[in-house]
N, C-alpha and C positions, 0 to 999 in steps of 0.2 A: 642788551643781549649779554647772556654768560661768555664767560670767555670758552666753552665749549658748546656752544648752544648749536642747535641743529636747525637749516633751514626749515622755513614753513610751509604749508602748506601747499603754498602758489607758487616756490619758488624764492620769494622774499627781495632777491638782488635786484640790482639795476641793471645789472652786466649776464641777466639768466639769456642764456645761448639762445641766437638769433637762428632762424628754421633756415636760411642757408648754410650755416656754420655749423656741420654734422659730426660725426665722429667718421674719421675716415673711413672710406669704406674699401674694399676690391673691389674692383670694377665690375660690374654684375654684366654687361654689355660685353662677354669676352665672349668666342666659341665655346669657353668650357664649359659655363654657366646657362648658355642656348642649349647646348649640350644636355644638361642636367637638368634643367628646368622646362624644358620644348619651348622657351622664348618667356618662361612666366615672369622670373626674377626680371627683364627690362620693364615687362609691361605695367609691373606693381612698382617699379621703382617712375615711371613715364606716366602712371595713372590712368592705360589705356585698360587695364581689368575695371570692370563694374562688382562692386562689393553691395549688393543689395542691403537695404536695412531690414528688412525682415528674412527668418530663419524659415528653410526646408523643411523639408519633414526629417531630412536625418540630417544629425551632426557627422563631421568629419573628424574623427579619431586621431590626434597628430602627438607621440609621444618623443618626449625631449629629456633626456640628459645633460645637465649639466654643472660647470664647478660650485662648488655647495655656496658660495661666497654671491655668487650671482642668483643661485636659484630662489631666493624670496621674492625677488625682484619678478622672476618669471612668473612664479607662481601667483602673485598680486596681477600681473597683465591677463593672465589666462582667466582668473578669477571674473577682471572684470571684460573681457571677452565675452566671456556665457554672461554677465546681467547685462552689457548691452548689446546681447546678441546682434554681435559682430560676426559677417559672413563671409564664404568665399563659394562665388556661383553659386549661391543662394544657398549653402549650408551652413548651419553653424559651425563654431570653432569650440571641438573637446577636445582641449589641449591639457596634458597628462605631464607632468615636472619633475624629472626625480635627478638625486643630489647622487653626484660622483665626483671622484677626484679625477681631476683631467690625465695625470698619468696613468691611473688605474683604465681608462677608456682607451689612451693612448695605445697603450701596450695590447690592448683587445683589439683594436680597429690592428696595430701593426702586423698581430698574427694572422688577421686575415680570418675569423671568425664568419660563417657564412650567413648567420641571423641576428645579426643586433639586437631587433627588436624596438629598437627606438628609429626616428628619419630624423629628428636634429640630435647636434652637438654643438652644445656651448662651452669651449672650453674657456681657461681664462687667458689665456696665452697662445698667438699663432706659433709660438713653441711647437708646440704639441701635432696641432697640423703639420707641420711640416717634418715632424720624425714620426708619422705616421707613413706619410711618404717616401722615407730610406726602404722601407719593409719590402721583400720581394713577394708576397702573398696578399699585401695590407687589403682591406674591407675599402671602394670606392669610393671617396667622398672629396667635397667641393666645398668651399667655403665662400658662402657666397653674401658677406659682409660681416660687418665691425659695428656692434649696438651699443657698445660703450667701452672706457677705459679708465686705468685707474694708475697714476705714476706710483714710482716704487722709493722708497726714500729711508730714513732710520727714524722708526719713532720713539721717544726717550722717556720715563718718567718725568715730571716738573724737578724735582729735588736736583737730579743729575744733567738734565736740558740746562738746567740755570749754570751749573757748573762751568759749562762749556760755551755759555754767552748767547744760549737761544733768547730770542730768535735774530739780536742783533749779527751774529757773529757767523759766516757762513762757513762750509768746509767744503773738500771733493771729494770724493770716492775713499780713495788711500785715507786719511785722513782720517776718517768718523771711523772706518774699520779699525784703524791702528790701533782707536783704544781699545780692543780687548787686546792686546798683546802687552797693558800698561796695569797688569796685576789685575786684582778684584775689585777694584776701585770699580769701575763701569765693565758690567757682563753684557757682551752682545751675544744676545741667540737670532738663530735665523731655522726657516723649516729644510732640510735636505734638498740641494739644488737637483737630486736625481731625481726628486716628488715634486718639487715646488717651481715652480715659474718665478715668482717673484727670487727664492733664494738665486736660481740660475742664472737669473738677470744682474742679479746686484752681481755673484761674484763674479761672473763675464766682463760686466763692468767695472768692478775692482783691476780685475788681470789685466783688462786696457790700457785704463789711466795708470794704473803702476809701470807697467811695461813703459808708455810714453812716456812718463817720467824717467822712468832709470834703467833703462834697454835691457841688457842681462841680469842687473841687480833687480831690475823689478822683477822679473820674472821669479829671483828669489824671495821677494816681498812680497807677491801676491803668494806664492807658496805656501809663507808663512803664514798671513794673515788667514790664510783658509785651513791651513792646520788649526790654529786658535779657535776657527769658527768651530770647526768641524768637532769640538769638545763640547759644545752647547748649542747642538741641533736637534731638532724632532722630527719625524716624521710628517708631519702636515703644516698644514700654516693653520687649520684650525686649534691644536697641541699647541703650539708657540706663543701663542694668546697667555695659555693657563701658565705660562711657567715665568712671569710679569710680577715682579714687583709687588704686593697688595698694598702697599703702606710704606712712608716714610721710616717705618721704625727702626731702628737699631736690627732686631732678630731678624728683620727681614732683610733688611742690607748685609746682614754678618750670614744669611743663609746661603750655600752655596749651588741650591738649586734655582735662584732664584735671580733674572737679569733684569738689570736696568736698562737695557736699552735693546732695542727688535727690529731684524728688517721686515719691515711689514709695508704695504700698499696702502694708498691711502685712503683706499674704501675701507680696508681692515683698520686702520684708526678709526677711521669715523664711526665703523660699527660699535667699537669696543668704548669710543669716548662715548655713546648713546648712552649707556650703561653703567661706565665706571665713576666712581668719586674723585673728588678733584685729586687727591693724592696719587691713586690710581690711573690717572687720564693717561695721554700720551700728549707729549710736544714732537713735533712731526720737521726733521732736519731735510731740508732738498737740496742734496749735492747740487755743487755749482758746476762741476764736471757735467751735469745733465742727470735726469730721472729715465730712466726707460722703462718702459710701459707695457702695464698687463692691455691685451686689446680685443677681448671676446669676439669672437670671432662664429659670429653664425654660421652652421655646416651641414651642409645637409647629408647623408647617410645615404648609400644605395637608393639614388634617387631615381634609376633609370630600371630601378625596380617596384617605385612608387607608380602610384593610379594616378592618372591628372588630378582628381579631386585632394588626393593627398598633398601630392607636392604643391597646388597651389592653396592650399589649408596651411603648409609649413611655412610659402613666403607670405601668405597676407600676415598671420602671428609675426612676422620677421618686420612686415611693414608698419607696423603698432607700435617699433620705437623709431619713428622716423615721425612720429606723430608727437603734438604737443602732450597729450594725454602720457603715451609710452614714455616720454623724457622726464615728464614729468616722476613717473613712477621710479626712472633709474637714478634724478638725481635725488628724490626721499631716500633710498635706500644708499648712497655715499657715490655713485658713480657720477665722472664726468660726461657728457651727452655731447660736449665742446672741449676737447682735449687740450687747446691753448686758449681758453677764456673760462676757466673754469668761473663759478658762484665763491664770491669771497664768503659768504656764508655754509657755503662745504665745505670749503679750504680750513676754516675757523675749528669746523666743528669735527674737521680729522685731525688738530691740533697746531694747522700751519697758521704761520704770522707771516706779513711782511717782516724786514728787508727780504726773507727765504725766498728764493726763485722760482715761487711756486707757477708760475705763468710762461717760466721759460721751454724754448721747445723744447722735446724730451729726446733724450738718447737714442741714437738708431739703433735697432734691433739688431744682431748679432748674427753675423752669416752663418750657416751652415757648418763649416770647418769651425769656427769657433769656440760654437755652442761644443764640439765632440771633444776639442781642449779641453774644454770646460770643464768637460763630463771625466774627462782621463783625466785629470788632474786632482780631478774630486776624487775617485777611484782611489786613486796609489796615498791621496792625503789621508781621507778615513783610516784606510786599512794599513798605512806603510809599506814599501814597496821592498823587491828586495827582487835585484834584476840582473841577470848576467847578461850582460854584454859583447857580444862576437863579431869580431868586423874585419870583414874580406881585405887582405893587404897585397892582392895579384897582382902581377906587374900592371894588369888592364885600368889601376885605380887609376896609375896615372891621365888617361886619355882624359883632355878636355870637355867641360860639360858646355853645350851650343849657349851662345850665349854669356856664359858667364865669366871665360877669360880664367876660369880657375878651375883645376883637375877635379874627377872622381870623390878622390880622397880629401884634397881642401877644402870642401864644400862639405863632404860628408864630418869632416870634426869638426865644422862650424857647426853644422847642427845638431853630432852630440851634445857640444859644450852648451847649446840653448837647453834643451833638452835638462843637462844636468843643473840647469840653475832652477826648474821647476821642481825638484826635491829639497826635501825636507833634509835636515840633521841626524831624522829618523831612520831616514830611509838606507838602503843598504844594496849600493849598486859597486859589478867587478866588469872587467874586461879581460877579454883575449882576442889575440888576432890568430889570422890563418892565411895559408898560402897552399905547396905542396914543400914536402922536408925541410919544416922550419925549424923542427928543434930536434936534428937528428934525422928517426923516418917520420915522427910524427909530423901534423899537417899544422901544428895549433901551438899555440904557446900562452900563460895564462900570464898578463903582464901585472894586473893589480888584484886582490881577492874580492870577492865579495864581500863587505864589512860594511858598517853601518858610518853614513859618510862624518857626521862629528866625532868621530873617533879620533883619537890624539896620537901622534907617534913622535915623538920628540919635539919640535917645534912646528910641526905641523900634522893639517888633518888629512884625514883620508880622502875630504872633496880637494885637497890639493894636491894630492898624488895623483887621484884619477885627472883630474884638469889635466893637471902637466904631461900623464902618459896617453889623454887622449888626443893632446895637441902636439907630442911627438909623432903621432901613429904615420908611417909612410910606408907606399910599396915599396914590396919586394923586389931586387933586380930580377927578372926571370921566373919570379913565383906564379905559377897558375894556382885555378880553383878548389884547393881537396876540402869540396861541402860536406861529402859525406861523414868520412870519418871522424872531423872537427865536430858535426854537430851531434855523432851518437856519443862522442866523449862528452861534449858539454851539456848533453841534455842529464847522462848519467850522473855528471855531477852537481847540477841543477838539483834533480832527485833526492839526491843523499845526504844533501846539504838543505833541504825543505826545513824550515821556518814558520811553525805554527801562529798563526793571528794575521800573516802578513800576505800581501799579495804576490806570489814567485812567481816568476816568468823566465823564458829565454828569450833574449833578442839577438838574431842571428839578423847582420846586412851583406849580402853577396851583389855582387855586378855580373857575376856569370854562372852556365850550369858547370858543374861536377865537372874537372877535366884531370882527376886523379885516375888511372886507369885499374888500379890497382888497390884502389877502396873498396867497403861493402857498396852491393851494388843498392839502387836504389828503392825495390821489392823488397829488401831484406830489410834496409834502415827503416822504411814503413813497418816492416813487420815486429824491428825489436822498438822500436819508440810506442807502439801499439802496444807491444808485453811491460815497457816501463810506466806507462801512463798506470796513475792512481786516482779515482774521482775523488775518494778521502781526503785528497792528499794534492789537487790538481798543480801543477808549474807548464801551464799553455807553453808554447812556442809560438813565438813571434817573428814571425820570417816576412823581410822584404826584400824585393828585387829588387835592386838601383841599376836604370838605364836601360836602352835598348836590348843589348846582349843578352841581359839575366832570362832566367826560363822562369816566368808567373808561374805555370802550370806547374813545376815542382816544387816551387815553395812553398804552394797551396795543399798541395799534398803533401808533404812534408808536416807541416804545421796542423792540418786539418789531423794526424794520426793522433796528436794530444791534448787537442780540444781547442787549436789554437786559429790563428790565421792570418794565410798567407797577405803578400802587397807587393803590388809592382807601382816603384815612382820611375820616371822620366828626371826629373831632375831631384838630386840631393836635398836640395833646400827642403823640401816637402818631407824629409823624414821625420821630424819631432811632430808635426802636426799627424804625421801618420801611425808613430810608436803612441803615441795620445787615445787617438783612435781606438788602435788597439787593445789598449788599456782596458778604454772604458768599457770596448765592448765584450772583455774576456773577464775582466770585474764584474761587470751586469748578470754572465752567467754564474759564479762563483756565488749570489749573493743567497 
């Protein structure tokens, strides 16, 4: 066997996935699924549906979207559905395949589009499904199992894998990324984690294991490493492929468009070794920290607006890779069918070798809150941030948060200072606090500028100024809340200090509403942040409520006047993952 040689035919291994040993699925047996299916999804999964061997007179019509990586694969089952005329309640199956990128659906199904036009979705990632699900409109759908999966790992040129000790030599997460931060010697690209599933996995994963390794300084290490990345991304993972290495040669090694090494999947290796020359190939590195996993995920579409004949047309197709036939089709085309037993002849022929831990379990998928880290973090790295900062110093800071044994205010600069170790050198963040008559009549006082934080000021930089004055920050004796007029001064000067290329924002954190009496009132400051907003030109407002007392409903309005928005946290702790949040989703409009 070549050293990238592709399973055969049948299979080839000794170890080809045993018909107990599935790809895991969702539980098709839930109410949701009865729900969606009228009970069809248990019966085809139970073998209580009868699939006739001869066809109707009409075929059943079932059209399918899904991620282009997968779609060959569909499209060879469907194929061989109609020559063996395979049925459902005695119709044939015209099942119709067309190739999308899972974000590009994602984003349609989230606005809540009233016609599809397709009843499945394959995407590659339950990513996807499940920030379809944030959406307050989103288009209904279920997912009602997992056809196959594909670990996520860094695949390397031979010339540069050898460098690094493949495949005796293993690494983790941190690790294999760090080398792009180690000059041009080894260029990692990856496809944009805002498009890609695989990118978003790895660098979630990245942020993890860094984080656990070096608590706040990881947090500045994954940073970094994602700025690095963030210089040699493309837009799809099918892009990221072309911008590979051709050759060992000199001009191609000295070209600067051109990486040695890609996070790519390991069905996307196996595709591309199908094809590539040995120079060309990929050796395929599997963090030892864990691989986490593309997991297609069968979905059905407005199902409760399917015909019975439809929806049980979409799961018998659904049931044709739970079949030896179906497995077979998905492990020819590079996917696992057996996510912890994979074919050491697939493994081979996406470029992995033993000692690599290609069998080990894979990474747990990444909660909810994470993934929108992720996403904020992506956000401010790309584009650079450049963020004023306002934080409530009322006497109220003081008060205890339940629970935590530590005030308002000492919880709230813990989680600035997390906060601050996720910027870059690039980035460009100030602070002011406010009370009422803190500096004079005014309510606000600007303690550090907005500057870009590796900036030098004698023996020190600006991320040490701000550190040190966000970890002085204390209430006021007696100070109440003057939100208003603090925030029409800080948005004006947000404004006038706008920074082209970069992402500007205000983050305002108050504990309470307005108890200035003697501010503009709160109709008005709506009225002139509405006259200062520029869309040319946008710096959102980022307003959170910290704690019971704060008023959600005026910060929402407040921030909603500049295209921003509002948050109400209960506890402190949850502000960085919420300023995150916000990021990402006041970036996502900006783009």
């Amino acid at each position: 066997m070549g050293r990238h040689s592709l399973p055969d035919e049948h299979g080839t291994d000794a170890r080809t996935p045993r018909p107990r040993a599935r790809v895991r699925t969702v539980a098709i047996a839930t109410a949701l699924v009865l729900v969606v299916a009228g009970g069809t999804a248990v019966a085809v999964r139970s073998g209580l549906l009868s699939f006739p061997g001869s066809c109707g007179a009409d075929a059943v019509r079932v059209d399918v979207v899904a991620a282009p990586a997968v779609t060959p694969a569909l499209r060879t089952a469907a194929e061989r559905a109609r020559e063996r005329e395979i049925t459902s309640d005695g119709h044939c199956l015209d099942v119709r395949v067309t190739a999308r990128d899972s974000y590009e659906v994602a984003g349609e199904l989230r606005a809540g589009r009233k016609t599809p036009g397709y009843e499945v979705w394959v995407p590659d990632s339950g990513l996807w499904v499940r920030r379809v699900g944030l959406g307050t409109k989103q288009t209904k759908i279920a997912a009602a199992g997992n056809i196959a999966s594909s670990p996520v790992g860094i695949g390397m040129v031979p010339s540069t894998a050898e460098t690094l000790g493949w495949p005796k030599k293993t690494y983790d997460w941190p690790e294999l990324a760090a080398v792009a931060l180690k000059g041009d010697t080894v260029r990692l690209g990856a496809a944009d984690p805002a498009r890609s599933a695989t990118g978003l996995l790895a660098l979630a994963k990245i942020g993890d294991s860094a984080q656990k390794q070096g608590g706040k300084r990881g947090d500045t290490r994954a940073a970094a490493l994602a700025k690095a990345l963030s210089e040699r991304t493309t837009d799809t993972d099918a892009q990221l492929l072309d911008t590979l290495a051709r050759d060992g040669s000199g001009a191609e090694k000295g070209d600067p468009r051109r990486n040695q090494a890609l996070i790519v999947s390991e069905q996307a290796a196996f595709a591309h070794n199908a094809s590539a020359g040995e120079e060309n190939s990929l050796d395929l590195f599997y963090p030892e920290d864990g691989s986490p996993r593309l997991d297609y995920p069968y979905t059905l579409v407005e199902d409760d607006e399917m015909s019975t004949d439809t929806s049980r047309a979409a799961l018998r197709f659904m049931a044709m890779f739970s079949e030896d036939e179906g497995r077979q089709i998905l492990a020819d085309h590079g996917f696992r069918t057996d996510p912890d037993e994979p074919s050491d002849a697939l493994v081979e022929a996406a470029g992995g070798r033993a000692p690599q831990p290609y069998s080990a379990k894979g990474a747990e998928p990444p909660a909810d809150e994470r993934v929108e880290e992720t996403l904020g973090m992506w956000t401010i790295t790309v584009r650079n941030a450049r963020l004023s900062t306002v934080v409530d110093a009322s006497e109220s800071m003081r008060q205890l948060v339940p629970g935590q044994g530590r005030s308002r205010m000492e919880v709230t600069r813990s989680s600035l200072l997390q906060a601050l170790a996720g910027f870059t050198d690039e980035d460009e963040i100030g602070l002011w606090e406010f009370a009422t008559a803190l500096d004079g009549r005014r309510d606000y006082r600007e303690l550090e500028p907005t500057e870009r934080l590796g900036d030098r000021r004698g023996d020190t930089t600006h991320r040490d100024r701000l550190t040190k004055a966000f970890s002085g920050l204390e209430p006021v004796p007696g100070g109440a809340t003057g939100l208003y007029d603090t925030t029409l001064a800080a948005y004006k000067k947000a404004r006038a200090t706008y920074a082209d290329g970069m992402f500007n924002a205000l983050v305002i954190l108050t504990d309470g509403a307005n108890q200035d009496p003697g501010s503009i009132s709160r109709s008005s400051l709506v009225a002139r942040l509405e006259e200062l907003t520029d869309p040319d030109e946008p710096v959102p407002l980022i307003a959170i409520a910290v704690g019971p007392d704060a008023d959600k409903e005026e910060v929402q309005q407040l921030a909603a006047a500049t295209g921003g928005s509002g948050h109400q946290v209960d506890d402190p702790t949850q502000i960085h993952s919420v300023i995150l949040k916000a990021i990402m989703e006041a970036g996502g409009h900006q783009r």
